[in-house]
Phi, psi and omega in degrees: 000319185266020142305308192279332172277003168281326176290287203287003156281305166335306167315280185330296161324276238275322165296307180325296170315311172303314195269359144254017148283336203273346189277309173327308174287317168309313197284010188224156181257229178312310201270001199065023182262135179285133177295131200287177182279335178279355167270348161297304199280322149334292124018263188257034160273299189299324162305331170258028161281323183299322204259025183268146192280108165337310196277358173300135182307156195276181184257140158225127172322157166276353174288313206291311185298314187297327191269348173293328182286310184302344189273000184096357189271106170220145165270175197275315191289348172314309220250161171270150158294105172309189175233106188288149155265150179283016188230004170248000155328112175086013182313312159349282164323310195287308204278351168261343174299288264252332171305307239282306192316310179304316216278289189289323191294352176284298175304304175309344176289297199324288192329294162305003192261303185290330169280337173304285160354318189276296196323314164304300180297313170331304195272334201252154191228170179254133194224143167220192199007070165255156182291141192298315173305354194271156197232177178303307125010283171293321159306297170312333174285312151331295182268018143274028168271326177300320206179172170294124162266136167286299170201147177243146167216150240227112180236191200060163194298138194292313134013304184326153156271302203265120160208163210249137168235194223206106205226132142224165197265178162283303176229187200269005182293327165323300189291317178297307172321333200270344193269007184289320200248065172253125203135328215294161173270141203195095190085201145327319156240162173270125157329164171224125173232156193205157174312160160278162165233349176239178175235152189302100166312137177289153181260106171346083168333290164350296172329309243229160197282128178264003184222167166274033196231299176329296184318315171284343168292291201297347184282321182289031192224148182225144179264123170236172199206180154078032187258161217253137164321307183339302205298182187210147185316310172316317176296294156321298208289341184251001166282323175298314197285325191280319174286281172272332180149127170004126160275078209256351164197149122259119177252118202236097142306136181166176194212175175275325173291333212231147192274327192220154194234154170274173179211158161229128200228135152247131170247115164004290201257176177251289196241184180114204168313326181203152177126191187294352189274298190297310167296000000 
């Protein structure tokens, strides 16, 4: 027995011995020069880099990935994806159709508006040098002879020796037919008629008497014009009255731009003694 523990301690001693010649040799190098410590550490960084797994991903900082983005390196997958609504697909598209649709449909108003507008012009003549005594009435009876009058309308200051309308047809046969009678005597001068160049704007319906009960308030009502800031409603209302006859409304009108105010004056009668006959 102390035969065999002499051998296996002898062993033992003799394994010690090898692994520290096989360290001793490691630590030196070609020549039998011992190695310094940083090429020993070396050493054994490149022994655990081998035992590192090969298929692992490289590490990149999350600074590195932000400076690659501020440089312009971007993917597509960098950005989310929004959420379409299913009625709002191609919005852009809906939204230049739906300008395109506003767009010809302006025009096309524009278009009907301008041919209406020639077509107006078309129907309508020009009337110059009427007698101030000539009424709208006696005009139009005149050219209904031509044709259906749509409508006349009598402009310039009523005062005037001379003024001029506007008579339009139902069509242009009318209208051609109406330059005939240019010449024609009507009061005091013979007319002058000539193509229109513009056409008679339509009149506010709002405007126009909607009863017989308006219609007969407007043959009782006058229109004045040229009245002094000065004056007062009261002051109108007893110069007409004094003049003409019972006052039953008055509208005395004006602004800071216009120098002189309008008035609408209604009066009790139509015709007679007093009333709008007087005035």
């Amino acid at each position: 027995m102390a035969a065999v523990a002499e051998i296996t301690g002898d062993a033992a001693a003799a394994a010690n011995t090898n692994n520290n010649i096989n360290n001793t040799t490691k630590n030196l190098d070609s020549d039998g020069k011992p190695k310094s410590e940083s090429e020993f550490s070396v050493l054994k960084l490149v022994d655990l880099i081998t035992k590192l797994n090969p298929l692992a991903k490289e590490f990149f900082p999350s600074s590195y990935n932000n400076n690659n983005k501020t440089q312009n390196n971007l993917h597509l997958s960098d950005f989310a994806v929004p959420n379409k609504q299913p009625g709002n697909d191609n919005f852009p598209t809906n939204q230049r159709r739906r300008n395109n649709y506003n767009q010809g449909k302006r025009q096309l108003n524009g278009r009907a508006y301008r041919a209406q507008q020639e077509d107006g012009i078309r129907r309508t003549v020009y009337v110059s040098d009427i007698d101030q005594h000539v009424t709208e009435e006696r005009l139009a009876g005149l050219f209904s002879s031509c044709g259906q009058v749509v409508d006349c309308r009598v402009c310039g200051d009523p005062h005037s020796v001379l003024r001029f309308a506007f008579v339009e047809f139902a069509d242009e046969q009318g209208a051609r037919a109406a330059l005939n009678l240019g010449g024609t005597m009507l009061g005091y001068y013979p007319v002058r008629v000539l193509p229109s160049k513009t056409a008679i704007l339509p009149v506010n319906p709002t405007f126009l008497p909607r009863s017989e009960d308006e219609r007969e308030m407007c043959t009782r009502t006058v229109y004045c014009t040229n009245i002094d800031k000065k004056v007062s409603q009261a002051e109108v209302k007893n110069f007409f009255e004094s003049t003409c006859g019972e006052v039953t409304r008055l509208r005395l009108l004006g602004d800071h731009v216009h120098s002189s105010r309008i008035a609408f004056v209604e009066f009790t009668m139509v015709y007679g003694e007093t009333g709008i006959s007087a005035a």
